[in-house]
Backbone bond lengths (Angstrom), bond angles and torsions (degrees), N, CA, C in turn:
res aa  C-N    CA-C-N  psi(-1)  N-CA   C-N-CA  omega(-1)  CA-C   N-CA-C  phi
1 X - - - 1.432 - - 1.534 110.02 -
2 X 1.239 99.87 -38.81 1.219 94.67 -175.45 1.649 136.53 -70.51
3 X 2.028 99.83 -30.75 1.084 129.40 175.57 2.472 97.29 -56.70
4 X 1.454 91.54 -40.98 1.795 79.77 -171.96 1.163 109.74 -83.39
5 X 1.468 127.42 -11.76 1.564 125.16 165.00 1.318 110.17 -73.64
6 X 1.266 128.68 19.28 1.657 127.07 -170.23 1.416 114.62 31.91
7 X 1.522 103.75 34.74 1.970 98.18 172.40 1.585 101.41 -71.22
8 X 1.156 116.85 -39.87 1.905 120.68 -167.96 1.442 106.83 -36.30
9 X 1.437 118.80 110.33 1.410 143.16 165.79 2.076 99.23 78.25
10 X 1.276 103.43 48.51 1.520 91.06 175.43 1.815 90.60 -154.32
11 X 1.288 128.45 -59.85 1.222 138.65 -175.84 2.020 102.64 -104.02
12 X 0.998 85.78 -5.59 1.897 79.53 -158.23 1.576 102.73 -140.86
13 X 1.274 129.91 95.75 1.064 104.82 166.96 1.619 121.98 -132.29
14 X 1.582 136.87 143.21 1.283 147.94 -141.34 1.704 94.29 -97.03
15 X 1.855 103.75 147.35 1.702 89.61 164.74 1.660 86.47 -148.68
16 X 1.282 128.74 178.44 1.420 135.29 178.89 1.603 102.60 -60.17
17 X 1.614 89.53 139.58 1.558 84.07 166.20 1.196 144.67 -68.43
18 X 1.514 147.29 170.02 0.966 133.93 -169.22 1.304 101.12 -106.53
19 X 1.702 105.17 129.01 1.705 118.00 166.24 1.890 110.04 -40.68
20 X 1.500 107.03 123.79 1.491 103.33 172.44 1.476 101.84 -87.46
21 X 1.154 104.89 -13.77 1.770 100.31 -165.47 1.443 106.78 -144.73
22 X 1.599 109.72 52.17 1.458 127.36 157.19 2.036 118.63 -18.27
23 X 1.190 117.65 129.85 1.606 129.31 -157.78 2.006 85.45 -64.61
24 X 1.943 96.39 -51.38 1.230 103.08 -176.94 1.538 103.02 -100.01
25 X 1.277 118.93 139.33 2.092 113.94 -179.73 1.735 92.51 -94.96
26 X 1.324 101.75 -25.33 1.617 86.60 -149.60 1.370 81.58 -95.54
27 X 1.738 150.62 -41.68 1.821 143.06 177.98 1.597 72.00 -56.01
28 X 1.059 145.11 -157.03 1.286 153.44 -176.33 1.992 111.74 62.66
29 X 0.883 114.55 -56.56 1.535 130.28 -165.59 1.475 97.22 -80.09
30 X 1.789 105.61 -63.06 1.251 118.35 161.07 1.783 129.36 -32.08
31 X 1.059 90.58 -35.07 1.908 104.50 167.09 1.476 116.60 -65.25
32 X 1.450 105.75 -68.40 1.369 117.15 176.33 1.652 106.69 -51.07
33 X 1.357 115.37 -54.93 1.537 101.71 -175.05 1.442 102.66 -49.91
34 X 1.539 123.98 -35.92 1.582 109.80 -158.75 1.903 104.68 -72.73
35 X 1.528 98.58 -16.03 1.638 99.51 -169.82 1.472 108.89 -74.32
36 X 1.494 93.51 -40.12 1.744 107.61 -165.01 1.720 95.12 -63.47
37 X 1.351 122.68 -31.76 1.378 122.67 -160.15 1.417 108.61 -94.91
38 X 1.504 119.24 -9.07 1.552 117.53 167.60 1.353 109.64 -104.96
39 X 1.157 111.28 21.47 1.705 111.03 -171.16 1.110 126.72 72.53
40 X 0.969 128.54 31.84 1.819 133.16 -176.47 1.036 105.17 -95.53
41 X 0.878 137.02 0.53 1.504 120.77 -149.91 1.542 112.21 -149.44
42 X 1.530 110.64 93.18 1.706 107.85 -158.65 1.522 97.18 -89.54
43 X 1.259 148.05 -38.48 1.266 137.95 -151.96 2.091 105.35 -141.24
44 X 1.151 90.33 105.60 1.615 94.94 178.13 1.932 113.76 -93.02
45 X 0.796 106.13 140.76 2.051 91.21 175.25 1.694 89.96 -139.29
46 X 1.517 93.73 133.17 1.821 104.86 -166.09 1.746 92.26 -121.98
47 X 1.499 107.64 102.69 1.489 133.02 173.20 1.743 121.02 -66.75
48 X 0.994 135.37 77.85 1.560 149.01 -167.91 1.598 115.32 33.37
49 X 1.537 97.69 41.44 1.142 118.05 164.56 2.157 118.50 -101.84
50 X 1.335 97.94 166.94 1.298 111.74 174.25 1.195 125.40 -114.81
51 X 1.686 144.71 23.84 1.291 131.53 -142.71 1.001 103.09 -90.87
52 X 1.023 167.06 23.10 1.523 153.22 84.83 1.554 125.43 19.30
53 X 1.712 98.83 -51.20 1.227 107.46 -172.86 1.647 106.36 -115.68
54 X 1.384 105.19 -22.39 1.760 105.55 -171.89 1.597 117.13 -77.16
55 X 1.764 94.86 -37.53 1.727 114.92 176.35 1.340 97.90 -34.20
56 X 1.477 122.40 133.58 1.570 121.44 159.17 1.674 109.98 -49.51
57 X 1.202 129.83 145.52 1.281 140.01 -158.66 1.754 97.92 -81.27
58 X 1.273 102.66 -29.16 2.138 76.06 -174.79 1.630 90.12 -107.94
59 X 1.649 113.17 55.13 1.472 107.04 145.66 1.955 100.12 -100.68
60 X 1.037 102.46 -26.61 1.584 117.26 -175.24 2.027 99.82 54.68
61 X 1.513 86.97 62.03 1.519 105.74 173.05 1.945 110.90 -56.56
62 X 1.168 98.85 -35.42 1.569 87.30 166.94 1.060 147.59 -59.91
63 X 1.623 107.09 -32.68 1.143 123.66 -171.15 1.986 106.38 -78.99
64 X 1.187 91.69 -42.59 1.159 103.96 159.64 1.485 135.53 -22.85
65 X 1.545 93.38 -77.01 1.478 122.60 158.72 1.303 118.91 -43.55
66 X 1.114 140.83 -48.24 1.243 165.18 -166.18 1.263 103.34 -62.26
67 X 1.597 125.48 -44.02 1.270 140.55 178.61 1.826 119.43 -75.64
68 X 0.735 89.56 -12.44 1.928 110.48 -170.73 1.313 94.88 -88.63
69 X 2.272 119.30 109.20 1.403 105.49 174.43 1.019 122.28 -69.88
70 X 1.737 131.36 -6.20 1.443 122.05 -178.70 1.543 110.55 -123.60
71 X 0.865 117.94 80.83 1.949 127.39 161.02 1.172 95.22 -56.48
72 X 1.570 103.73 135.22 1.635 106.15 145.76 1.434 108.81 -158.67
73 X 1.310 116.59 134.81 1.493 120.78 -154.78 1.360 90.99 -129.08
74 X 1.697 112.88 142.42 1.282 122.98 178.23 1.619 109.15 -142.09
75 X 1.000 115.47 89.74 2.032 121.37 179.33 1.715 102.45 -133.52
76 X 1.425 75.83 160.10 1.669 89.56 153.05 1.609 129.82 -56.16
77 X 1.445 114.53 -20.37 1.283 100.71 -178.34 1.539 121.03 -153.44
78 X 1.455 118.53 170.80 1.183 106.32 -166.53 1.530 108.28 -99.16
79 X 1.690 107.40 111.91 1.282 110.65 -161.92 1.731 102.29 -120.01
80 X 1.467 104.48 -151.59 1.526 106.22 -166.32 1.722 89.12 -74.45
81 X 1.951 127.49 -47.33 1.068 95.68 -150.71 1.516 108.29 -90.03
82 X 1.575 129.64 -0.65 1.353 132.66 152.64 1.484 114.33 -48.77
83 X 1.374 126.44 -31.31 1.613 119.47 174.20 1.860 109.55 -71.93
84 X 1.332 109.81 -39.89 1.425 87.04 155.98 1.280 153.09 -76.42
């Protein structure tokens, strides 16, 4: 649908999916922090997860986070990375 509304590369655009079950979890996380921290990375959405608190501590996943203008967190509960 989208391809005949001419959204493709203007309103809509596709990228590889993301490994759910990365070989490495923690090179993996480690990536994203490096993206979120050079600016790559405009819109994060964190799925009934916590990485705030799970991220190994000298990724300093928060700070990270912190940098990203669109957070959006969706869990059961109100945890460290729902306060950001």
């Amino acid at each position: 649908m989208n391809e005949a509304l001419g959204n493709v590369g203007t309103t809509v655009s596709y990228m590889a999916p993301v490994t759910s079950s990365p070989a490495d979890g923690t090179a993996s996380v480690a990536e994203r922090v490096r993206d979120m921290n050079a600016g790559a990375v405009d819109v994060v959405l964190v799925l009934g997860a916590n990485p705030v608190f799970t991220a190994p501590a000298d990724l300093d996943f928060s700070a990270a986070f912190a940098k990203v203008a669109t957070r959006i967190h969706v869990g059961l509960y109100h945890d460290e990375t729902a306060d950001l």
